[in-house]
C-alpha positions in Angstrom: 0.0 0.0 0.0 1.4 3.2 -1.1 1.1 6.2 1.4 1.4 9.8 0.5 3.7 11.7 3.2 4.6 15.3 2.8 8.7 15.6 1.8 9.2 16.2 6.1 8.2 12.4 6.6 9.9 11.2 3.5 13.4 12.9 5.1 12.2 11.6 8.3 11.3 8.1 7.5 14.3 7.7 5.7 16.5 8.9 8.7 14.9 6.5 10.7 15.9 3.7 8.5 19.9 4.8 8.6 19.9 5.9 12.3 20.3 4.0 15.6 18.1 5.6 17.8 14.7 8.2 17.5 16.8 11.2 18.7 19.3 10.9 16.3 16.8 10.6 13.3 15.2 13.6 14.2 18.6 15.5 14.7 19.2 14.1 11.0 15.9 15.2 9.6 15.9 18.6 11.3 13.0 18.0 13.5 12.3 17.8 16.6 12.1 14.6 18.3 8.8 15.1 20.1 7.6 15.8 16.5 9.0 11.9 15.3 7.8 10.5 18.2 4.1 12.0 17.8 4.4 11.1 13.9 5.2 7.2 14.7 1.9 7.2 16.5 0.2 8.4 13.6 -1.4 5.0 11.9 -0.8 6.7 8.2 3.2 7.3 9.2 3.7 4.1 11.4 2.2 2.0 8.2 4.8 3.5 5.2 7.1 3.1 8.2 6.3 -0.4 8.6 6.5 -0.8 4.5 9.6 1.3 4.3 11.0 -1.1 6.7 9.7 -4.2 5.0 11.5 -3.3 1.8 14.3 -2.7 3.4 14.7 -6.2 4.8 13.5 -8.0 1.3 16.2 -6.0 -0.1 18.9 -7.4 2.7 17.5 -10.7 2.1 17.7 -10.4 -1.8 21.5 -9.9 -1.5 22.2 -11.9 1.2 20.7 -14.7 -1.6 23.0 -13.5 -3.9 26.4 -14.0 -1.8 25.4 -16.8 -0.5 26.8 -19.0 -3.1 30.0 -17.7 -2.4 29.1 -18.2 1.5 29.0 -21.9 0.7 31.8 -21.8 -1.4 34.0 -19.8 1.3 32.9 -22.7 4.0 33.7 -25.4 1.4 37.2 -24.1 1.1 38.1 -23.9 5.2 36.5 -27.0 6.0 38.6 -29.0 3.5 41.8 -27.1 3.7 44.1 -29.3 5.7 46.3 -25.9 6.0 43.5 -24.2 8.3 43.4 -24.5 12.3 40.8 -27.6 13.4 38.8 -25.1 15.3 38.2 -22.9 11.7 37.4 -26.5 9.8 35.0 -28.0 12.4 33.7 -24.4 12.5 33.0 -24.2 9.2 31.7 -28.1 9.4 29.3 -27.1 12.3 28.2 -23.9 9.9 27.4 -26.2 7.1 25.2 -28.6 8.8 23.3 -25.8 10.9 22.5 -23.9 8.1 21.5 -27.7 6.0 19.1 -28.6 8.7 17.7 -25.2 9.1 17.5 -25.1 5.4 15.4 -28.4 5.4 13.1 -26.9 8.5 12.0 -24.4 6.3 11.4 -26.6 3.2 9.3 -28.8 5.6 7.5 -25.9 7.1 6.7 -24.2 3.8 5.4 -28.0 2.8 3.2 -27.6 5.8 1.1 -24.6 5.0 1.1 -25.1 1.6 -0.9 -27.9 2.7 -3.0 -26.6 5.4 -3.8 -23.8 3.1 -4.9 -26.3 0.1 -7.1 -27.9 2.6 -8.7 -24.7 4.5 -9.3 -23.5 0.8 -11.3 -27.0 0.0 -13.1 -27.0 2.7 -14.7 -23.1 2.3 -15.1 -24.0 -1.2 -17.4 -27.0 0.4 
């Protein structure tokens, strides 16, 4: 959903995005903080707030996909380099299988509600 804020919010929401804390946004966007706080109880702000964030994290996710490859790759390498310390190769081991098994969770979960959706779908269609 696509909210209209005046260029204020825009500069405001954005510093909220790259700052740390609520104070320092609203030294960044040249407001006051009161003002911030009273706009992130406002339902139209908090929601492009919430969707600002949102695209934010599909966006750290969509690269995080990317480099993952070389992630694997990079784990590949220590774990079967005779070279590297035990403590980096079983690390890299341990790293491996964590992120396997939580890999396959997902899978399995995603199997899950698939499923429970296809059947909560047949039975309002009933």
């Amino acid at each position: 959903m696509e909210m209209m804020l005046s260029p204020k919010k825009e500069k405001a929401m954005l510093a909220l995005l790259t700052s740390t804390s609520v104070k320092s946004a609203a030294k960044k966007a040249e407001i006051g903080e009161a003002t911030l706080f009273r706009w992130l109880k406002t339902n139209s702000f908090k929601e492009a707030y919430r969707e600002a964030r949102r695209n934010a994290l599909e966006q750290a996710i969509l690269r995080l996909q990317q480099i993952s490859v070389t992630a694997v790759d990079t784990l590949e390498v220590v774990m079967n380099d005779d070279m590297a310390s035990a403590s980096s190769r079983v690390s890299a081991a341990r790293s491996t299988l964590d992120l396997t098994f939580k890999a396959f969770e997902l899978e399995e979960i995603e199997e899950r509600i698939d499923h429970l959706e296809r059947e909560l779908e047949r039975r309002e269609s009933q």
